[in-house]
C-alpha positions as CSV (number, residue, x, y, z in Angstrom):
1,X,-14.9,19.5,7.8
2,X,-14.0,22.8,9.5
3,X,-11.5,23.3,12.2
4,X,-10.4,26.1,14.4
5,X,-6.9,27.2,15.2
6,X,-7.2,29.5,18.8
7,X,-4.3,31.3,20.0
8,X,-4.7,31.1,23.7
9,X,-4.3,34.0,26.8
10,X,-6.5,36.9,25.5
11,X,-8.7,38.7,27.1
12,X,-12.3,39.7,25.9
13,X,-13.8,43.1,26.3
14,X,-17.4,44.7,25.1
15,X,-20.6,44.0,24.9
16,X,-22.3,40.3,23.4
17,X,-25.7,40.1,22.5
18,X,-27.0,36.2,23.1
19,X,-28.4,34.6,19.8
20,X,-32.2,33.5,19.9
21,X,-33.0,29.8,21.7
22,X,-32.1,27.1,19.6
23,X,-34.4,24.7,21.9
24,X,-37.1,26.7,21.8
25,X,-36.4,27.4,18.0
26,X,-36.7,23.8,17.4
27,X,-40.3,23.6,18.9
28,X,-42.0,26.7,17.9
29,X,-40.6,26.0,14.2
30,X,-42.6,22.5,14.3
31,X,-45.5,24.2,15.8
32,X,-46.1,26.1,12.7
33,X,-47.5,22.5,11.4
34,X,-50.7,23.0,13.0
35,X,-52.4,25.5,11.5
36,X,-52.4,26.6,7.4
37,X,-52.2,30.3,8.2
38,X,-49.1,32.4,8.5
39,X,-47.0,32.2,11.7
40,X,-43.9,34.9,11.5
41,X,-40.9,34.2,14.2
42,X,-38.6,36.7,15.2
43,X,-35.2,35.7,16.5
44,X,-34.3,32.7,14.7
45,X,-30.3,31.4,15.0
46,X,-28.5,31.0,11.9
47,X,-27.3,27.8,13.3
48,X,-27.2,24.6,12.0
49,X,-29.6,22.4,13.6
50,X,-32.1,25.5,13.0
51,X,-31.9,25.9,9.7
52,X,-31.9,22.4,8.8
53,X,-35.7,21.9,10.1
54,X,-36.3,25.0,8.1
55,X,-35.1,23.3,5.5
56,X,-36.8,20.5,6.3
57,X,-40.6,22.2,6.6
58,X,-39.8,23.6,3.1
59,X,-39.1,20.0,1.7
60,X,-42.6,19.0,3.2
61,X,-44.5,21.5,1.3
62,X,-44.2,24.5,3.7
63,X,-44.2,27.8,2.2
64,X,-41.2,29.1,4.1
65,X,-39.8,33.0,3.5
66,X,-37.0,34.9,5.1
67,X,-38.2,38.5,6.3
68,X,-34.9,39.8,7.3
69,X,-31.7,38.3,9.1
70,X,-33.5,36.6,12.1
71,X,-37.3,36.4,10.8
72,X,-38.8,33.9,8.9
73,X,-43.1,33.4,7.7
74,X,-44.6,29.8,7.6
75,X,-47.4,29.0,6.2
76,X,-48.2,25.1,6.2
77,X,-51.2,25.6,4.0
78,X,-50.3,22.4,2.2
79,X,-48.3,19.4,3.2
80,X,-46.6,16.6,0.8
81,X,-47.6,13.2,2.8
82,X,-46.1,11.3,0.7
83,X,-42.8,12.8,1.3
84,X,-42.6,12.2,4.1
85,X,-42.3,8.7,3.4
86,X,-39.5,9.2,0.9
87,X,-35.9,8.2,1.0
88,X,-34.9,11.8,0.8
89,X,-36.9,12.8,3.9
90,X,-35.7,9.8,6.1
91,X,-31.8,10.9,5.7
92,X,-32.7,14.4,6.4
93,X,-35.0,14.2,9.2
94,X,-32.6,10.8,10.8
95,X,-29.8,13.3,11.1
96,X,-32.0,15.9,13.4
97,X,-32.9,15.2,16.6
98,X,-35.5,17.7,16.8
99,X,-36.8,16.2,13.8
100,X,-39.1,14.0,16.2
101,X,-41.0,16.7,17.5
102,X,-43.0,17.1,13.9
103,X,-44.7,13.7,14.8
104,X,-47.7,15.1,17.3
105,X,-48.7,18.3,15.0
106,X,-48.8,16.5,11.7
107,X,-50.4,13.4,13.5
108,X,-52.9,15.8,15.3
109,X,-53.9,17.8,11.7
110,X,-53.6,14.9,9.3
111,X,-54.1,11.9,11.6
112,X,-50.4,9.9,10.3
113,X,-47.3,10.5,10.5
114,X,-43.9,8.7,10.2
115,X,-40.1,9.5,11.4
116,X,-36.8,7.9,11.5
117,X,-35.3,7.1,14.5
118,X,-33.5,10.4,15.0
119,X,-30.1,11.7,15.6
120,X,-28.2,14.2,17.5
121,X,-25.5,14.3,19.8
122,X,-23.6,11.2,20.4
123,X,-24.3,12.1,24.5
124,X,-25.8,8.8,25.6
125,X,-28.9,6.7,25.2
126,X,-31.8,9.1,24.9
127,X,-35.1,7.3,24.4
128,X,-38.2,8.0,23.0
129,X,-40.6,6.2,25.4
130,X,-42.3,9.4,26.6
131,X,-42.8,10.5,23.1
132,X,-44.8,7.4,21.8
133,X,-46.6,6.4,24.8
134,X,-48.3,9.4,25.2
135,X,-49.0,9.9,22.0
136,X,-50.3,5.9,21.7
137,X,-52.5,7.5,24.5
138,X,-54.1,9.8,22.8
139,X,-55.1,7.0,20.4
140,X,-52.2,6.3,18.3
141,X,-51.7,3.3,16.9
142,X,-47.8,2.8,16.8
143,X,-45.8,0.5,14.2
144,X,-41.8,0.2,14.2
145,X,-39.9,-1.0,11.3
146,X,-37.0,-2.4,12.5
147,X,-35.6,-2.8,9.4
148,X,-35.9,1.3,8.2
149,X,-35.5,2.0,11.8
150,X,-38.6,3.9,11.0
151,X,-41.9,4.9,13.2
152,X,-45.0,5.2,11.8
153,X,-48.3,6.6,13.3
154,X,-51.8,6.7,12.3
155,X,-55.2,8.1,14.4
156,X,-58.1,8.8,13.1
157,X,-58.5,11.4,15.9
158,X,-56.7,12.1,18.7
159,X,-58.7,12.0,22.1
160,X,-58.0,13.7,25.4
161,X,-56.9,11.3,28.0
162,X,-54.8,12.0,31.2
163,X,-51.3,11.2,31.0
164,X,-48.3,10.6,33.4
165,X,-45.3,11.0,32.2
166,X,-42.7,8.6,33.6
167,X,-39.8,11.5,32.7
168,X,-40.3,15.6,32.6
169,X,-38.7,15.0,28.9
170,X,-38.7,18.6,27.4
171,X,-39.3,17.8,23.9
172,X,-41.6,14.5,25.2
173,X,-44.0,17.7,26.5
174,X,-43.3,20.1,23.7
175,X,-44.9,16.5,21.1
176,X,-47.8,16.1,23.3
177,X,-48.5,19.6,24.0
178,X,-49.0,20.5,20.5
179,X,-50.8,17.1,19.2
180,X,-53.1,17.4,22.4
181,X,-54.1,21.3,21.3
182,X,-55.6,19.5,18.3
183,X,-57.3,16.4,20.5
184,X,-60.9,16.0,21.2
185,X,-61.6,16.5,24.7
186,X,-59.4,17.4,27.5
187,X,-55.9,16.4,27.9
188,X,-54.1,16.4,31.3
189,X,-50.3,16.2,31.0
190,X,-49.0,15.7,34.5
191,X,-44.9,16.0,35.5
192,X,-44.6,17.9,32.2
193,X,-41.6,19.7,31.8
194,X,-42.0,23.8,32.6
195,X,-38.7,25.2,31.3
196,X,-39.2,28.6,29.7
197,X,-39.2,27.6,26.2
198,X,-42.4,25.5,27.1
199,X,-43.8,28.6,28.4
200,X,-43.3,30.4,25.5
201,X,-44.7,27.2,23.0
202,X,-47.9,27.2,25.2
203,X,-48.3,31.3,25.0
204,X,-48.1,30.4,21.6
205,X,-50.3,28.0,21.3
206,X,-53.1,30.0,23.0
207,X,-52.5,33.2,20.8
208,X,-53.3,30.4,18.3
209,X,-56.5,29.7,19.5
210,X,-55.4,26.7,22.0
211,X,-56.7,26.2,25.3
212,X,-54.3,25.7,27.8
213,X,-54.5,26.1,32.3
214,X,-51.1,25.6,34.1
215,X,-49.0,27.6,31.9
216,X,-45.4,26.8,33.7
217,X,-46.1,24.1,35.7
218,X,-45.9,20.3,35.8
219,X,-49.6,20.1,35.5
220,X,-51.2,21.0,32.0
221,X,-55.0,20.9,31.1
222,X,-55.1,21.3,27.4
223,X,-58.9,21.8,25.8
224,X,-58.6,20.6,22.1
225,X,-59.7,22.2,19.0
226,X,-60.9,22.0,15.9
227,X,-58.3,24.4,14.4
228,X,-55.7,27.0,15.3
229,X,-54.4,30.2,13.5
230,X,-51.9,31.9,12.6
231,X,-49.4,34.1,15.0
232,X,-46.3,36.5,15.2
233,X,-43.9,34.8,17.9
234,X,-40.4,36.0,18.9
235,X,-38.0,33.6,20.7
236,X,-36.2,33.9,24.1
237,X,-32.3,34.6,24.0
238,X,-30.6,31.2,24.5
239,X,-30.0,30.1,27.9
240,X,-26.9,27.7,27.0
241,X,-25.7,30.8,24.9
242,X,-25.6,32.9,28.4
243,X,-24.3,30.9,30.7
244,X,-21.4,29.7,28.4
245,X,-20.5,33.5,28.0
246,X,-20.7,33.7,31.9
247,X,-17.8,30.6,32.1
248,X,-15.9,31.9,29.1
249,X,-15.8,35.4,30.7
250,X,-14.4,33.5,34.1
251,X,-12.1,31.5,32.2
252,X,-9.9,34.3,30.1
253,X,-10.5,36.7,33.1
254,X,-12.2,39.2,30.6
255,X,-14.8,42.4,31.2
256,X,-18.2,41.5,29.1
257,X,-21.7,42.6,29.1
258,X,-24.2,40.3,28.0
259,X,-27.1,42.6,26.6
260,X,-30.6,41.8,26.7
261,X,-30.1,38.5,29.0
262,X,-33.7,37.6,29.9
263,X,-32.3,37.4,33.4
264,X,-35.7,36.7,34.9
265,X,-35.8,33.2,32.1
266,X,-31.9,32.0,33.8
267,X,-33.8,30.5,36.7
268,X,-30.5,28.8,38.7
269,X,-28.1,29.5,36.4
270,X,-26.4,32.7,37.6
271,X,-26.7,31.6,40.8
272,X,-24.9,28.2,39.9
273,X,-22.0,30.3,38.5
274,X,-21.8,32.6,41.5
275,X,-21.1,29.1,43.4
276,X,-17.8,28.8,41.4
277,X,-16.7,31.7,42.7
278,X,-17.6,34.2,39.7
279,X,-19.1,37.8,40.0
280,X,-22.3,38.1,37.8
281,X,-24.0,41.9,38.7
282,X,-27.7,42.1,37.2
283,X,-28.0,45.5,35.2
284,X,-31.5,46.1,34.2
285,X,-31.9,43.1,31.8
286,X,-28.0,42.5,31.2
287,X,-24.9,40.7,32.9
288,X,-22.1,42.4,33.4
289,X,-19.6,40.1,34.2
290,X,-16.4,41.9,35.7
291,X,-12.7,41.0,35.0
292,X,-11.7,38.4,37.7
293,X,-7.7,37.1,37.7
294,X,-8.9,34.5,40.2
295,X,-12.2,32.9,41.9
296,X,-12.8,30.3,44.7
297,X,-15.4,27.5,44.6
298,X,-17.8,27.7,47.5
299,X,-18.1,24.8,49.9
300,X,-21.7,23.7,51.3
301,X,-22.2,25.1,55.0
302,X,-21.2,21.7,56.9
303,X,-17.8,22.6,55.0
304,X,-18.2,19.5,52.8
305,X,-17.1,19.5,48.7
306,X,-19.4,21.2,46.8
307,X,-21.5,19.0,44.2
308,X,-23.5,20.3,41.3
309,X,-25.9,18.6,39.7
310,X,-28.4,19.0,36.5
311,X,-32.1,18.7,37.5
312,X,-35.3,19.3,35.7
313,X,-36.4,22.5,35.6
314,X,-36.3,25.0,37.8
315,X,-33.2,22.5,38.5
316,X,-29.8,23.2,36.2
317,X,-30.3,22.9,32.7
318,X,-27.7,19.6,31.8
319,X,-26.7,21.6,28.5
320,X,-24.0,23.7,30.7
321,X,-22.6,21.2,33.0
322,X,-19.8,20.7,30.1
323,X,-19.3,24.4,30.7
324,X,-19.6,24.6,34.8
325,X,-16.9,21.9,34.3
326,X,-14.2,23.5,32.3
327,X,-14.7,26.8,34.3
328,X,-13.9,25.0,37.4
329,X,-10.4,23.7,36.3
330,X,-8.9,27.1,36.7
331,X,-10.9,28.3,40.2
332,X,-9.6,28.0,43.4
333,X,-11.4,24.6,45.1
334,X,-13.0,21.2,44.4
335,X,-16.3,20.5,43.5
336,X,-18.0,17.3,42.3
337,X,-19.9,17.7,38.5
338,X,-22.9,15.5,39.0
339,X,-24.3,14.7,34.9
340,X,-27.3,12.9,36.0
341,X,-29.6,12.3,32.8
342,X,-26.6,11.4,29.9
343,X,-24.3,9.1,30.5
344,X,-21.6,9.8,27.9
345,X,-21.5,13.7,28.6
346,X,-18.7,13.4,30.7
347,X,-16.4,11.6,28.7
348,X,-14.6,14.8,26.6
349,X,-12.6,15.4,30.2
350,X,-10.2,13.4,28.6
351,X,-8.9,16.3,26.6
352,X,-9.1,18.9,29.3
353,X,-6.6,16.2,31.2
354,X,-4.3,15.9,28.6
355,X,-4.3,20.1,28.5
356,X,-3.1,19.6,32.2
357,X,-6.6,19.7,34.3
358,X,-6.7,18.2,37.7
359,X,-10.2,16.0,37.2
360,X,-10.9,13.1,38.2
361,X,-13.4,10.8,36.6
362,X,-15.5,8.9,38.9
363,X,-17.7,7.1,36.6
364,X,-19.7,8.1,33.3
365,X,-21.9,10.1,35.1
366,X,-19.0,11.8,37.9
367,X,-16.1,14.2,38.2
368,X,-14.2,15.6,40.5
369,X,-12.8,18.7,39.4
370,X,-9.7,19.4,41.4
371,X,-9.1,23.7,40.7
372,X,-5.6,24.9,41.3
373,X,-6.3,28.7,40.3
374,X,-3.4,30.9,39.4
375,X,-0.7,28.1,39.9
376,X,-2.6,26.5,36.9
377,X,-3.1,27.1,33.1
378,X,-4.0,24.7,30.5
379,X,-1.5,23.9,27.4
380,X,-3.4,24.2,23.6
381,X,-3.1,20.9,22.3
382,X,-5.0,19.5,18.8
383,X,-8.2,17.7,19.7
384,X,-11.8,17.2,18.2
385,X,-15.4,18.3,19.0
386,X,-17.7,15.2,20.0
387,X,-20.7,17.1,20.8
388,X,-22.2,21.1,20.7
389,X,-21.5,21.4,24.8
390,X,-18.3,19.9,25.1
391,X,-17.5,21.5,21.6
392,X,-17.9,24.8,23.4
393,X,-16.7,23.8,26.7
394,X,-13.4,22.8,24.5
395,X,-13.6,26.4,22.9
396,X,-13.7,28.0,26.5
397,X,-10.5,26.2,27.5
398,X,-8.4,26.9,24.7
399,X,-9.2,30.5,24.9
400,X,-7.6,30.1,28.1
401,X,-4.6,27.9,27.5
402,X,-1.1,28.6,26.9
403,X,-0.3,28.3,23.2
404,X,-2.0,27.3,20.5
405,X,-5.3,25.0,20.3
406,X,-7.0,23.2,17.5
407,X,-10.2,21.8,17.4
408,X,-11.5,19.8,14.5
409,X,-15.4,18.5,13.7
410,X,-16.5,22.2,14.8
411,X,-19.7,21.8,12.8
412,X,-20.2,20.2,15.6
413,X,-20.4,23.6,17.7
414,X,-21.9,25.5,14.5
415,X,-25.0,23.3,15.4
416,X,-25.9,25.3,18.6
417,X,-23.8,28.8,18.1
418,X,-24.2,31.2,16.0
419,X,-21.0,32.9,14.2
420,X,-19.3,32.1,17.3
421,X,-15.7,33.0,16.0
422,X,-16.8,35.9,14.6
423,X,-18.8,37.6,17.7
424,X,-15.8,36.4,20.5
425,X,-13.1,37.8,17.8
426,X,-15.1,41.8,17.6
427,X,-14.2,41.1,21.4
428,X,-10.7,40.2,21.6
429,X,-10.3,36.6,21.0
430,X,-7.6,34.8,18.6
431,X,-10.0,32.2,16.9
432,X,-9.3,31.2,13.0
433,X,-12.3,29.0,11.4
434,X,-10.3,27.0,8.4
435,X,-11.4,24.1,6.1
């Protein structure tokens, strides 16, 4: 297990270029199950969790080739079933949570499919309802081994049906989306989730040969077919990525540009930071983010505490709430984190209190974060990553602190960021990966 040792109190300066979506990475990767031709993807993070669906695909029979540092060919032309009932193929896919989205494309083409109750961060209960109940209504019959902890799958063929979903689940829509492109008849997908990376899986889809209305709404038709083709595909940068570069920059009062941002994909979340108190300036299609020694926390009009909250999209992406927290310990002002969807998020404060932050939490799902600006600076302390945000967030506040900060389980962080020692140290930072 890896560690890093970050010497606190510098400054960053230059120009960081945001590594491609790992969300949407995860779907468009297990997209590439529904057709045998070639589909080619462009931007690909060298990041854990990335490379071990890759990995993954290629252990199923996908013919899988590296193009050049960020591009990869699939070609599912032919698919080992039976390994996917293997021993081998239930560890793997168990320890991925984006494992789970290979159920509706190989259940679409080859009419079963099986997975292991997956993994993931350890952020909170995160079921699978949405998943299974609207693939069930497409005609799946569903059967759980308690036992292997494992779900199997089998239709003869998917039909179109209209479905509700009781929860805008991203990766619930992603599943049904792709096994509904494959469906007889027409699906309806109502209170789907429209977050960019969706939008970019159904452009996909219909370069594929899919028919899709309502492209970035919460309302999608899909028309199935009898087949789809191959594509060329390059991913989004990564929104998480951004926005913790925006409260990093905040945080160790430093001068960056973030190049090639996607700003018109960021939806709320400049605006979010802005609310903090931070200067964000739009320059074509980058951030510059200026060097701030202080910032104060907005209040709402009535002059009441300011609360931020995640939301379904166009709503604040949960993923940087971990960040938006952190960044408020050192701002000027109070403002109330709001973690709506994961009830365990919220508990890594812990270690920001013990490096001297004024927060107060109200409950799993609340903190207050009390910010004392320039009469406050966190201490480095030793502590260890539970999850990829609050491994980041943890990151972000060490860079700040005074002193010397350790944080072990950093695979933890490798799962979502790519390099991320190397690209903050070409900037200025003091950040030593060891074993």
């Amino acid at each position: 297990m890896s560690s890093f040792i970050i010497e606190g109190g510098h400054s960053l300066q230059g120009t960081i270029i945001p590594q491609g979506a790992k969300n949407e990475a995860l779907q468009i990767i297990c997209a590439t199950l529904l057709t045998q031709e070639e589909v080619v993807i462009e931007n690909i993070p060298n990041i854990l969790d990335v490379n071990n669906l890759i990995a993954l695909l290629g252990d199923m029979g996908v013919q899988v080739r590296k193009l050049n540092m960020d591009t990869y060919s699939f070609k599912a032309e032919s698919i080992d079933l039976e390994f996917l009932e293997s021993e081998e193929f239930m560890k793997k896919s168990a320890a991925l949570r984006g494992s789970i989205m290979i159920i509706g494309p190989i259940l679409a083409r080859f009419g079963r499919a099986c997975v292991p109750k997956p993994g993931g961060d350890k952020i909170g209960r995160r079921r699978l309802d949405t998943h299974f109940n609207g693939i069930m209504k497409l005609g799946a019959e569903l059967v759980y081994d308690e036992k292997k902890q494992l779900f199997s799958l089998e239709a003869k063929q998917l039909k179109g049906q209209y479905i509700l979903l009781d929860e805008a689940s991203v990766t619930g829509t992603a599943n049904l989306l792709m096994a509904a492109a494959l469906a007889e008849g027409e699906t309806i997908i109502y209170n789907a989730a429209c977050e960019p990376y969706l939008e970019q899986l159904s452009r996909m889809l219909v370069r594929m040969g899919a028919k899709i209305e309502g492209i970035g709404s919460n309302r999608l038709i899909i028309k199935g077919v009898t087949k789809l083709s191959g594509t060329h595909h390059r991913l989004l940068p990564d929104m998480i990525e951004i926005g913790s570069f925006i409260g990093m920059a905040a945080m160790t009062a430093s001068e960056i540009t973030i190049q090639g941002a996607s700003v018109e994909n960021l939806g709320i979340i400049p605006e979010s930071f802005r609310r903090l108190g931070i200067k964000i300036e739009q320059q074509g299609d980058d951030l510059y983010i200026p060097r701030q020694e202080g910032y104060t926390i907005e209040s709402f009009i009535d002059g009441s505490i300011l609360t931020i909250a995640d939301a379904p999209w166009p709503g604040l992406t949960p993923d940087l709430l971990s960040v938006m927290l952190v960044t408020a310990t050192k701002a000027e002002g109070c403002v109330l984190i709001h973690q709506k969807m994961f009830e365990s998020r919220l508990f890594f404060v812990d270690k920001l209190i013990d490096m001297g932050a004024q927060i107060i939490l109200c409950d799993p799902h609340r903190a207050t974060v009390i910010g004392l600006g320039s009469r406050f600076r966190l201490k480095g302390m030793t502590m260890t990553s539970p999850d990829i945000r609050a491994g980041i967030s943890l990151l972000i506040a060490a860079m700040s602190a005074k002193g010397t900060s350790t944080i072990h389980n950093i695979d933890q962080i490798d799962r979502g960021y790519q390099d991320i020692d190397v690209r903050l140290n070409a900037l200025g930072a003091r950040i030593l990966r060891v074993d």
